[in-house]
Every structure is written in C-alpha cells, then in structure tokens.
KENUKOL-55215 format. One record per residue: residue number from 1; residue in one letter; x, y, z of N, C-alpha, C, O in turn. Coordinates in pm, whole numbers, plus 32768, in hexadecimal, padded with zeros to 4 digits. Each point is the difference from the previous one (the first is absolute). Layout:
N
[r NUM; A; [X; Y; Z]; [X; Y; Z]; [X; Y; Z]; [X; Y; Z]]
...
END
This chain:
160
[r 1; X; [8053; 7F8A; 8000]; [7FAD; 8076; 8000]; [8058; 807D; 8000]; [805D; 8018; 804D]]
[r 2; X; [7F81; 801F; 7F68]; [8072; 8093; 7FDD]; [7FC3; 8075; 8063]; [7F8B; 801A; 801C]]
[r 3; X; [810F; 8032; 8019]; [7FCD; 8056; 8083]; [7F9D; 807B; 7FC5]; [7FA2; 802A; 8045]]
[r 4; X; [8082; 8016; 7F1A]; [7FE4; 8053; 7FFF]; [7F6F; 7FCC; 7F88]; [8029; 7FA8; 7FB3]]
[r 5; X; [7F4B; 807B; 8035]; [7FAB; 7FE7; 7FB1]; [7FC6; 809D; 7FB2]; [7FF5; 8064; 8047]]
[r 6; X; [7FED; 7FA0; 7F2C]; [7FB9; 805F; 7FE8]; [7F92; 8043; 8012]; [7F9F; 7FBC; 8021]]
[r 7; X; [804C; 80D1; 7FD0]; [7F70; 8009; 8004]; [7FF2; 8006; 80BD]; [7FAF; 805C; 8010]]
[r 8; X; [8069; 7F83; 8049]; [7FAC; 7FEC; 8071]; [8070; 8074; 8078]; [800E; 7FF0; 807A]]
[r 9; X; [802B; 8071; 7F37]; [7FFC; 8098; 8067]; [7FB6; 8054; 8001]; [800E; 8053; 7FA7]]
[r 10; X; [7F8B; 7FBF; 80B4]; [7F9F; 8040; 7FF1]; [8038; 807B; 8018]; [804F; 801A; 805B]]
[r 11; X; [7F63; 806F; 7F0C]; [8016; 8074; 8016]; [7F71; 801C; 8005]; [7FA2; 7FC1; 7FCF]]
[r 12; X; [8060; 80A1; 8070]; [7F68; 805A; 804A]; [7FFB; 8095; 7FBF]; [7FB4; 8022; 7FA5]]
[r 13; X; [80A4; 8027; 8094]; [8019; 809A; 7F8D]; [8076; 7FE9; 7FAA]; [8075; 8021; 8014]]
[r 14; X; [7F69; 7FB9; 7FAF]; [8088; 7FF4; 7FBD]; [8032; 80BB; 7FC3]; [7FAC; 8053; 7FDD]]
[r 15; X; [80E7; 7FC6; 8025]; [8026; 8074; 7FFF]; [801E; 802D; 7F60]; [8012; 8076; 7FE4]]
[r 16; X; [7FF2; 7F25; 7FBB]; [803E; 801C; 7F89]; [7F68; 7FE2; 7FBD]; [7F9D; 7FDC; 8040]]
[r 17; X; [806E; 8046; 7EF9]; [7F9B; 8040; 7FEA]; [8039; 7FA5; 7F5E]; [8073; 8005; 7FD5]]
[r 18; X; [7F38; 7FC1; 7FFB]; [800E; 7F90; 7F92]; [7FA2; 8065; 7F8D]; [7FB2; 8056; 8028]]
[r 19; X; [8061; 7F94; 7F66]; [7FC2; 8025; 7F86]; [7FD7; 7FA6; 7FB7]; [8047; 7F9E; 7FEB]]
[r 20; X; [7F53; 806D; 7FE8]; [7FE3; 7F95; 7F83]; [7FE3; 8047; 7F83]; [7F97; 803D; 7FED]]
[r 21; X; [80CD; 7FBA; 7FBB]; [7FF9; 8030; 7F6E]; [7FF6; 7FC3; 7FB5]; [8019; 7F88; 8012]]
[r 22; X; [7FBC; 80A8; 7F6E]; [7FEC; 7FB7; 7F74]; [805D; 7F9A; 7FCF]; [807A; 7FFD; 8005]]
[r 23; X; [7F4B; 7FC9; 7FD8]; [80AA; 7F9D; 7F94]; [8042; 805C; 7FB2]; [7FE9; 8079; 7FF8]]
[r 24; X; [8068; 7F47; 7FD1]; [801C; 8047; 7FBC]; [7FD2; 7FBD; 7F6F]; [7FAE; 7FA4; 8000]]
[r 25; X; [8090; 8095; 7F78]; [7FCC; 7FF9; 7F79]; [7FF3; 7F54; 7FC3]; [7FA5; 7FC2; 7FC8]]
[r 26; X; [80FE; 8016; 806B]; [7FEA; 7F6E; 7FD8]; [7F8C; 7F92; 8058]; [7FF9; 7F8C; 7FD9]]
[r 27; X; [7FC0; 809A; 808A]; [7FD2; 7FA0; 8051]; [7F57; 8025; 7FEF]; [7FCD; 8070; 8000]]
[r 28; X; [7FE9; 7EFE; 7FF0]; [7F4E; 8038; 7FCE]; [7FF2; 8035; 8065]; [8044; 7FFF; 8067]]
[r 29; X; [7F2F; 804D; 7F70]; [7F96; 8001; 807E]; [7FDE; 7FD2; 8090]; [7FFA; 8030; 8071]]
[r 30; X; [7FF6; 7F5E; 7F51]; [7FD5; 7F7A; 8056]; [808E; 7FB4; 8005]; [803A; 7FF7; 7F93]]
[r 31; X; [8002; 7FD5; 80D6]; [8068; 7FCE; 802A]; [8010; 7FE9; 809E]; [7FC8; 8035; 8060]]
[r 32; X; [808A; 7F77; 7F97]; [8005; 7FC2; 80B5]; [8084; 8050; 8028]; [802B; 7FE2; 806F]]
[r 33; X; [8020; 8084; 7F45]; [809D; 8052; 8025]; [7FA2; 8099; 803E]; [7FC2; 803C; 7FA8]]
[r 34; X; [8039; 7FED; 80BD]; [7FDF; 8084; 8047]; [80C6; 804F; 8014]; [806D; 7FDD; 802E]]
[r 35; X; [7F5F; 8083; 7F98]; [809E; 8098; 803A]; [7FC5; 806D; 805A]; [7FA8; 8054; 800E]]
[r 36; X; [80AF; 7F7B; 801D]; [7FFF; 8080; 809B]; [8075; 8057; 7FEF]; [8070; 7FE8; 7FD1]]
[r 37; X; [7F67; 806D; 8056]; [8087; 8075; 8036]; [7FF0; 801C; 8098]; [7FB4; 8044; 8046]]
[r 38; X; [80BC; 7F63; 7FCF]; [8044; 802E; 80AA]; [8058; 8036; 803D]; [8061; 8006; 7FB5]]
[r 39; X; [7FB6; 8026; 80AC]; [8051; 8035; 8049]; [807F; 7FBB; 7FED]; [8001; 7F87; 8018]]
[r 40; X; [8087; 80BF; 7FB5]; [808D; 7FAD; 7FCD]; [8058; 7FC5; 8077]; [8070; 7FD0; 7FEF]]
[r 41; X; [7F46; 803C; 809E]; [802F; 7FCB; 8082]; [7FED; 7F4D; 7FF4]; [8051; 7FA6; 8013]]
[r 42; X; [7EFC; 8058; 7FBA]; [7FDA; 7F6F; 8013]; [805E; 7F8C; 7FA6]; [8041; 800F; 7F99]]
[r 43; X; [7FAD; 7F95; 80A9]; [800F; 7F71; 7FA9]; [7FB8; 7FBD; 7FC7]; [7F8B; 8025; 8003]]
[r 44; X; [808E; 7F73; 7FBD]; [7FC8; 7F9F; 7FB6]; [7F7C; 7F84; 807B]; [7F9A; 7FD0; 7FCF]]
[r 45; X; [808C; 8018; 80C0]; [7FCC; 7FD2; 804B]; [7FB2; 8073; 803D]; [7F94; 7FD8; 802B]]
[r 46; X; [807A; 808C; 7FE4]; [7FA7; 8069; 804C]; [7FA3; 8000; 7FAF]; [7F99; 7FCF; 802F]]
[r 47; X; [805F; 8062; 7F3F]; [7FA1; 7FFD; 7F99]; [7FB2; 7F86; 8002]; [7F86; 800F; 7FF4]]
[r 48; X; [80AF; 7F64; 801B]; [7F8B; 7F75; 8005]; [7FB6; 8029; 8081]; [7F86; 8003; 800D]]
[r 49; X; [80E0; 801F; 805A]; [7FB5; 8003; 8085]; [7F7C; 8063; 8015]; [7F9B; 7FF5; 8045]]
[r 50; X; [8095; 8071; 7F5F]; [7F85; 8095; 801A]; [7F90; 7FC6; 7FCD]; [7F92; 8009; 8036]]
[r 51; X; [8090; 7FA0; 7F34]; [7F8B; 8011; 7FB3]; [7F82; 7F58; 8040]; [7F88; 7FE4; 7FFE]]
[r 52; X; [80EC; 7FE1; 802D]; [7FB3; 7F79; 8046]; [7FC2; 801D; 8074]; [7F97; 7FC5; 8016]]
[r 53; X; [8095; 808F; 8040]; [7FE8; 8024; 807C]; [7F91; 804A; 7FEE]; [7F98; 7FCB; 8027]]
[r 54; X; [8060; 80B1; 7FA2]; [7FA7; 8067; 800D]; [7F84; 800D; 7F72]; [7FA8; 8055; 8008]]
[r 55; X; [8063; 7F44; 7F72]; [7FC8; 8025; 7FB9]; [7FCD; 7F47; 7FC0]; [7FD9; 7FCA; 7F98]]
[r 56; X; [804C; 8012; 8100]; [7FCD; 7F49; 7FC6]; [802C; 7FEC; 7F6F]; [7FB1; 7FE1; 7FA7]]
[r 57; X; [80D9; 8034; 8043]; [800E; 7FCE; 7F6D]; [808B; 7F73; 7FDB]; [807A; 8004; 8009]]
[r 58; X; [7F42; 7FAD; 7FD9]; [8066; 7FA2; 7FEB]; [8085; 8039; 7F8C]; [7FE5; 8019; 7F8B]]
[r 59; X; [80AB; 7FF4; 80B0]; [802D; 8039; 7F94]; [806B; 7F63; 7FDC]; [8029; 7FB5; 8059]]
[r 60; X; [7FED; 803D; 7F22]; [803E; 7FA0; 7FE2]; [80B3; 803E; 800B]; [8049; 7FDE; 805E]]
[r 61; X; [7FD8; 8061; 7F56]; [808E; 8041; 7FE2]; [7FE4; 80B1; 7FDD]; [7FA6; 8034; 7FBE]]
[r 62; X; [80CB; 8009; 808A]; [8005; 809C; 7FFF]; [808F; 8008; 7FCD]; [8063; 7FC2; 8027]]
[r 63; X; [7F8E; 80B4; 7F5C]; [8093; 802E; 7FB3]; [800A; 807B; 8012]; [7FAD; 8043; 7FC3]]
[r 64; X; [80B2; 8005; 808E]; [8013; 8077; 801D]; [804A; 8043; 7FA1]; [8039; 7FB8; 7FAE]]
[r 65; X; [7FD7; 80D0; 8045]; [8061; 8064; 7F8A]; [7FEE; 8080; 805A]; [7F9D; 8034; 8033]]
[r 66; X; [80E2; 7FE9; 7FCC]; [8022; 8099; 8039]; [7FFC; 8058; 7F9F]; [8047; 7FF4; 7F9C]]
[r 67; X; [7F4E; 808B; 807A]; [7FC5; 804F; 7F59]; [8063; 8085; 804F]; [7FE0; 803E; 8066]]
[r 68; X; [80A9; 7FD4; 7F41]; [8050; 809A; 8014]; [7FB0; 8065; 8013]; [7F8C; 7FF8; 7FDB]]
[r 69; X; [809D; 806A; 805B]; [7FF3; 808C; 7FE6]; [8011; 805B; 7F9D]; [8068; 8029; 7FCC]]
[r 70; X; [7F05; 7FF9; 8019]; [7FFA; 803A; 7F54]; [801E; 8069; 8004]; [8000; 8029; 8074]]
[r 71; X; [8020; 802A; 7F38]; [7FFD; 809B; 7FDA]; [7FA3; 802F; 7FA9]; [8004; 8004; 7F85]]
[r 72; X; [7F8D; 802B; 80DF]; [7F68; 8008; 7F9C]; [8030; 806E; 7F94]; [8001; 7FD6; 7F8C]]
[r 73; X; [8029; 80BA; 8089]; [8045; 807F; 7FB8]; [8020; 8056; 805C]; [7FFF; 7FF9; 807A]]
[r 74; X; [8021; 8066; 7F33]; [8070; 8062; 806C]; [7FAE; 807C; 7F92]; [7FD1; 7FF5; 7F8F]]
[r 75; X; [803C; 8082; 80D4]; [7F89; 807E; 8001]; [8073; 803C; 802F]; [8030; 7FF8; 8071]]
[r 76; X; [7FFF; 804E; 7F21]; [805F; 8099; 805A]; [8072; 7FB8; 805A]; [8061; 7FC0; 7FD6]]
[r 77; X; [7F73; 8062; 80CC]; [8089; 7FDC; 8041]; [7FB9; 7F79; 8053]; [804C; 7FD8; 8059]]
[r 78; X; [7F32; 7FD8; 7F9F]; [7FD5; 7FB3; 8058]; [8031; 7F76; 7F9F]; [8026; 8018; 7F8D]]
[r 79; X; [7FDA; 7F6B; 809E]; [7FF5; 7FA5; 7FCF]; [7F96; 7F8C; 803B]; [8005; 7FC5; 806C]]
[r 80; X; [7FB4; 8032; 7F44]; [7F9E; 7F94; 8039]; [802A; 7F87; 7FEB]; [8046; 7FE1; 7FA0]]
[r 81; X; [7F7F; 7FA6; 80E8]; [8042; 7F90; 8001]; [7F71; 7FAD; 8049]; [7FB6; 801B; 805F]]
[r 82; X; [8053; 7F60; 7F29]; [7F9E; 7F9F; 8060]; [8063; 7FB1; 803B]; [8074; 7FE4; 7FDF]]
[r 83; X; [7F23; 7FF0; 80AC]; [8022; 7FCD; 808A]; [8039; 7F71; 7FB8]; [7FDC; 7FEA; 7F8D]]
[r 84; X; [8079; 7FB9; 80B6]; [8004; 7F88; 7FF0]; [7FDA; 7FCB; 8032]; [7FE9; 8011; 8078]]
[r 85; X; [7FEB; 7F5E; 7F1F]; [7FA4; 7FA9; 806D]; [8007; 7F6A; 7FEB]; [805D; 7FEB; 7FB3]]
[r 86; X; [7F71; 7FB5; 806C]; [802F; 7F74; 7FE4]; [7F7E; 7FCC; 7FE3]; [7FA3; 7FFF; 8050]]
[r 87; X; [8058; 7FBE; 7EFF]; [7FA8; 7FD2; 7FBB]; [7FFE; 7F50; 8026]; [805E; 7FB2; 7FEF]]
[r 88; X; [7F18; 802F; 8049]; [7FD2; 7F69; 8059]; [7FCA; 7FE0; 7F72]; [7FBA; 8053; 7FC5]]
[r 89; X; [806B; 7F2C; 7FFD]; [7FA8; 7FBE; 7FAD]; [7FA8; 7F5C; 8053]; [803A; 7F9A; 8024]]
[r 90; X; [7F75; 8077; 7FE0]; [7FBB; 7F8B; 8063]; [7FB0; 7FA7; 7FA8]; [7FAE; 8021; 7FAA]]
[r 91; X; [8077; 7F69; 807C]; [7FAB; 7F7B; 7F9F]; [7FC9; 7FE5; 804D]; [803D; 7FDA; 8064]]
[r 92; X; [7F1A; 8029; 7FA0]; [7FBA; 7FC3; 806C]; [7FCC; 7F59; 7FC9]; [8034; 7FC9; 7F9F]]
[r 93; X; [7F71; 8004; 80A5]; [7FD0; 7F91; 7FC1]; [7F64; 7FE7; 7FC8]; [7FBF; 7FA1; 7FD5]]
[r 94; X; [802E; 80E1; 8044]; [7F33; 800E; 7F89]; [8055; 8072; 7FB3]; [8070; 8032; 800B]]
[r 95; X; [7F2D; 7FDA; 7FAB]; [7FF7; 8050; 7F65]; [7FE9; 80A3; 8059]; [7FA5; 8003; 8053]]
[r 96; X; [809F; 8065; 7F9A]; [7FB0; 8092; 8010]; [7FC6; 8042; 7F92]; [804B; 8014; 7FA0]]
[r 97; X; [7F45; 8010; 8059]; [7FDE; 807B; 7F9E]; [7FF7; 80A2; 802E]; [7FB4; 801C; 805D]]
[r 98; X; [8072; 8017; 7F84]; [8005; 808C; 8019]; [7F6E; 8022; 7FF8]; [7FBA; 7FD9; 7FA2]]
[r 99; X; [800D; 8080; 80D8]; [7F3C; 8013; 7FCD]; [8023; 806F; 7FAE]; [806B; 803D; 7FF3]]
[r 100; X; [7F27; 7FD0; 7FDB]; [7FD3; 806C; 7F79]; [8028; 80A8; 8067]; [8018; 8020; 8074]]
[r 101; X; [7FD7; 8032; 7EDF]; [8014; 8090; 804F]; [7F80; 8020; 803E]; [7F99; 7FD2; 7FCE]]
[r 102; X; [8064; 8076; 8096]; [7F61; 8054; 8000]; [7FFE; 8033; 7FBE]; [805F; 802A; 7FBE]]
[r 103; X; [7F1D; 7FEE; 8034]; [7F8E; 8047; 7FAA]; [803F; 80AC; 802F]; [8007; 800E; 807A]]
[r 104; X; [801C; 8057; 7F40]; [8027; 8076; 8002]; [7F97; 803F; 8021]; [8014; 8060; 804B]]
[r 105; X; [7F63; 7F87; 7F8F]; [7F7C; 8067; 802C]; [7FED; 7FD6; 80BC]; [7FEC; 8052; 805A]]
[r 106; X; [8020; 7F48; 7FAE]; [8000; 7FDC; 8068]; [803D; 803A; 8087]; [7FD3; 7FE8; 8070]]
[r 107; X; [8082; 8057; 7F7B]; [806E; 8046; 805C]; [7FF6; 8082; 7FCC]; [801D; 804E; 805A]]
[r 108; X; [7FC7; 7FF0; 7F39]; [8015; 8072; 8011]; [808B; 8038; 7F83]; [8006; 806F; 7FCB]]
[r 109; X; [8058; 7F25; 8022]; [8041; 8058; 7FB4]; [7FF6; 8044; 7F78]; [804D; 8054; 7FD0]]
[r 110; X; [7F3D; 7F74; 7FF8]; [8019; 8050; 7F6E]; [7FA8; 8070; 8038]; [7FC0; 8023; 7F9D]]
[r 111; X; [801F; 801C; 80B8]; [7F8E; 8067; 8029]; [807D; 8069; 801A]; [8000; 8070; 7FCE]]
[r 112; X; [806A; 7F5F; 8086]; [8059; 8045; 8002]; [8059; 802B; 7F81]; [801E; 8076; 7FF3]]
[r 113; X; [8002; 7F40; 7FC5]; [8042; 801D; 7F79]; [7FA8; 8066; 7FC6]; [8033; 8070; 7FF8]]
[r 114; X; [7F38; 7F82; 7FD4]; [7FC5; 802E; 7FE4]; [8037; 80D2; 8016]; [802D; 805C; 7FBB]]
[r 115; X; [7FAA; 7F8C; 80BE]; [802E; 8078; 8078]; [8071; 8048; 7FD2]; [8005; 8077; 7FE3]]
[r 116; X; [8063; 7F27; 8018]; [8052; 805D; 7FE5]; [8048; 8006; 7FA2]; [8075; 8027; 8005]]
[r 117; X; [7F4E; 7FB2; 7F93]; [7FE3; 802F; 7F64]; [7F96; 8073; 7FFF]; [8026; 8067; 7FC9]]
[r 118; X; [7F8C; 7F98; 8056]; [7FBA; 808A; 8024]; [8048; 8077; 8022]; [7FFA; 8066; 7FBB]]
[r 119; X; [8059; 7F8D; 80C4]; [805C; 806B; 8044]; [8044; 801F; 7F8C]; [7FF8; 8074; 7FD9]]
[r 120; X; [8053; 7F30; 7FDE]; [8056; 803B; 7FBC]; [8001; 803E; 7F85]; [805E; 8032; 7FC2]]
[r 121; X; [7F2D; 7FC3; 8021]; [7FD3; 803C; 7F8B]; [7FB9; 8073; 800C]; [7FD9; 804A; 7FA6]]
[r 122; X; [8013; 7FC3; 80F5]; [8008; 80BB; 8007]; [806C; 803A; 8007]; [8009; 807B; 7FFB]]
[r 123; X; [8067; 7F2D; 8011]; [806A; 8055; 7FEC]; [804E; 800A; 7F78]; [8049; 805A; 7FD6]]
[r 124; X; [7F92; 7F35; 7FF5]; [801C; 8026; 7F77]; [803D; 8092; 7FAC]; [7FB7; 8058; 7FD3]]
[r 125; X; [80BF; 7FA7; 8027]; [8016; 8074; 7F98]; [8049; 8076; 8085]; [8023; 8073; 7FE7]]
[r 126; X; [7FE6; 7F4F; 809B]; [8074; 8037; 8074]; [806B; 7FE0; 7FEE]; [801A; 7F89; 7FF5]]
[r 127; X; [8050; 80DF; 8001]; [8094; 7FDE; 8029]; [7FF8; 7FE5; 8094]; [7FC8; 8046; 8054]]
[r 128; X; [8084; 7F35; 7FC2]; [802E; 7FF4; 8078]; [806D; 8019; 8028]; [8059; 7FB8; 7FD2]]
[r 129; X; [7FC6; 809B; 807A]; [8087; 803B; 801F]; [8062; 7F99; 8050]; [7FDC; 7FE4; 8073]]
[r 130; X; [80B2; 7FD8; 7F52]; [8032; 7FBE; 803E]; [804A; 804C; 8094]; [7FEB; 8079; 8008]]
[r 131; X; [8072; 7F40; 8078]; [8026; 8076; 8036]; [804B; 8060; 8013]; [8009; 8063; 804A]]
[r 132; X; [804E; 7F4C; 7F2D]; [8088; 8079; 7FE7]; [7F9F; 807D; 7FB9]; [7FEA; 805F; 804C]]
[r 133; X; [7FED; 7FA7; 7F58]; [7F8C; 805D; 7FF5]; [7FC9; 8068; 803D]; [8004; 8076; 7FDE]]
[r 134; X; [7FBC; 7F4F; 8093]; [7FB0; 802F; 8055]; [806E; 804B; 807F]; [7FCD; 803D; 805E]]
[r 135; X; [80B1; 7FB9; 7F99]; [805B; 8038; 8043]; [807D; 805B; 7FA6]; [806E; 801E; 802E]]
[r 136; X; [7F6C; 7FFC; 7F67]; [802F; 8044; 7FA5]; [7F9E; 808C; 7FF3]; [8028; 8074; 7FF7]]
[r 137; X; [7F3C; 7F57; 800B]; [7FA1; 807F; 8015]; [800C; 802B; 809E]; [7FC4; 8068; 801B]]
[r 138; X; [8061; 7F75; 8021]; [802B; 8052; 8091]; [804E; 8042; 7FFF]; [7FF9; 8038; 806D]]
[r 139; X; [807D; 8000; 7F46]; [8091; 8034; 8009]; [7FA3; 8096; 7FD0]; [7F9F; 800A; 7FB4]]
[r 140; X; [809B; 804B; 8088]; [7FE9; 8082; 7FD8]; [8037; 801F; 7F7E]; [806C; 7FD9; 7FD4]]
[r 141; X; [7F28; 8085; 7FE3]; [804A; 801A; 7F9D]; [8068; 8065; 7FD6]; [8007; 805E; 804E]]
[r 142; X; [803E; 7FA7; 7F5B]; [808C; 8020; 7FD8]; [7FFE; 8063; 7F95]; [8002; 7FCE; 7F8F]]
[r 143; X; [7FFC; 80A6; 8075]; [801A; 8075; 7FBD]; [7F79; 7FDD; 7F7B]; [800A; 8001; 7F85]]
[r 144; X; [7F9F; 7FEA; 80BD]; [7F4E; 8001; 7FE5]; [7FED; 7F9B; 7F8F]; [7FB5; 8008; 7F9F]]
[r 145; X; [80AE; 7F84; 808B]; [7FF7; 7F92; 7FA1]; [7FB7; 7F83; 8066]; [8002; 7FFC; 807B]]
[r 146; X; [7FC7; 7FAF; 7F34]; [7FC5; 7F98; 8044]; [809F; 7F78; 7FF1]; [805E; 800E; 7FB2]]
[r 147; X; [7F94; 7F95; 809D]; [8055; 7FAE; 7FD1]; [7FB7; 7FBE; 7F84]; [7F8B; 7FFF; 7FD9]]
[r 148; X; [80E3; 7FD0; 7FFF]; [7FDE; 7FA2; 7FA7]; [7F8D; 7F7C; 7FDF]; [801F; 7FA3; 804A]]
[r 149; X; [7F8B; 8044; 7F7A]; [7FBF; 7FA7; 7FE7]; [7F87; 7FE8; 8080]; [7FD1; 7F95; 8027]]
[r 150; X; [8015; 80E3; 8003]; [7F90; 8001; 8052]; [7F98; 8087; 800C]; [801C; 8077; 7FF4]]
[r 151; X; [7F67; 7F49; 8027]; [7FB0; 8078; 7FCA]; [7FCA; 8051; 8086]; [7FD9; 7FBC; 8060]]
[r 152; X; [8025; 80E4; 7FA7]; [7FED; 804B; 807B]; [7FD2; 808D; 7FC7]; [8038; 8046; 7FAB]]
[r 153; X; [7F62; 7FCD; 8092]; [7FA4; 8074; 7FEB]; [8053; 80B3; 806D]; [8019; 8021; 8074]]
[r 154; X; [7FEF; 8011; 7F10]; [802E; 8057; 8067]; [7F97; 8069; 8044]; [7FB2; 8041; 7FBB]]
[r 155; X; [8051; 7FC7; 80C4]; [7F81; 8051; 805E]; [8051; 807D; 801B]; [8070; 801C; 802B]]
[r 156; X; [7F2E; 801E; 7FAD]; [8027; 80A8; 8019]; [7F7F; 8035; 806D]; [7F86; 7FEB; 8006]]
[r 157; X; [80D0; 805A; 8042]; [7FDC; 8011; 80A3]; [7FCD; 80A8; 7FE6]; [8026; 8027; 7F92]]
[r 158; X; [7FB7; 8009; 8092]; [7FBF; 80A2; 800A]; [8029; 802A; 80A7]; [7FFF; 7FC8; 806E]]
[r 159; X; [801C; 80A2; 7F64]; [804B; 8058; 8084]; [7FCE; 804D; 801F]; [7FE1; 8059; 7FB0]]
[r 160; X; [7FFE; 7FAD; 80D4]; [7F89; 809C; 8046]; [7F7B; 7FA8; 8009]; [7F97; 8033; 8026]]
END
C-alpha cells in the first residue's frame, strides 16, 4: 500500500485561481483534452489534485507549458507586457462540449452596442483633441500667433 494516494488532500478555500479556456485551433469542439491557464507556481499533481478534489473530475494525464512574457507594444516611453502564465492541457475521461454562446438580446449587449453607436454618431464630424494638443492650446500665445496646428478663438475683452 503506497504512503502517499491521489486526489484525497482535502482543499476547502483553496488560494489559487484555475482558468478554463478554449482549445486551441487544432483540437474539435467536442473532445475529452480541457486547457487551463494557471498560476506558473503550480504543478502537474496540484492541478490533478485541484481539479479531482474540488471539481469531481477524473483526470487521466496533465501536460504543462510555461507561456513567456509577451511584449504586447510599446506607446512612446511605456512598454506593455502580458503576465506569464503556465498553460494545463488536461485529458479527462468523458467527452466535454463547450455550451453554446448566449443569446446577446438576452443580457443586454447588443442594446448597448446599439447605444453607443448612437453616442457616436453625434459626434460624428468632432476633432478629438489628442493630449499633446490639448497642451499645446494652453501655452500662451507668442507675438499674437497661435501655435501650430491647433485651433483658438481669439477673445477680445472691453475695458471700462
């Protein structure tokens, strides 16, 4: 009898936070392989244990991949970066199907789209001022010139 058995450490709150995402392109619909994105701390036994323990799921074999740190783009002087994370591929032993999308009327979002396609088509035909712009029309003006490439009404004040 082996000291250590799977599956039977009971977690109660568990502290870490599992994903379940799409397949990807090569894998159907319908398939018994589920991907998670987890926390790049866990293992290959923590992952059987979470998902047996807390989500009654028989898992047959788990293939882990450590997904780098991307460089989404770089804006001026910032550089954006996605988080890293560790991609769970899980073979269970029934078939999963992914359920259908909701119904969009149902919730509300095309009411919102709707909306704000509306909004924006009152604005239609606005320059939006980016904020280098908008801090270029703040500078006082300069021997009764406007700066460059921005538009400003000149107000004439009455005295007495």
């Amino acid at each position: 009898m082996p000291l250590l058995k799977e599956g039977l450490k009971k977690l109660y709150f568990p502290s870490t936070v599992i994903r379940l995402v799409r397949n990807g392109p090569n894998i159907p619909e319908i398939s018994n392989s589920l991907t998670f994105r987890v926390p790049p701390s866990m293992n290959k036994f923590d992952i059987k244990s979470y998902l047996s323990n807390i989500y009654k799921i028989n898992v047959l074999t788990v293939r882990t991949s450590n997904m780098p740190v991307k460089i989404a783009g770089s804006g001026g002087n910032t550089v954006l970066k996605r988080q890293k994370f560790k991609k769970a591929i899980v073979t269970i032993d029934h078939e999963f199907k992914w359920p259908d999308a909701p119904d969009s009327a149902k919730f509300g979002i095309q009411e919102a789209a709707n909306q704000r396609s509306r909004i924006m088509s009152r604005l239609k035909g606005w320059r939006i001022r980016s904020s280098h712009a908008s801090q270029e029309a703040k500078k006082v003006e300069v021997d009764g010139e406007t700066p460059k490439g921005t538009l400003r009404k000149n107000i004439k004040t009455s005295d007495g």
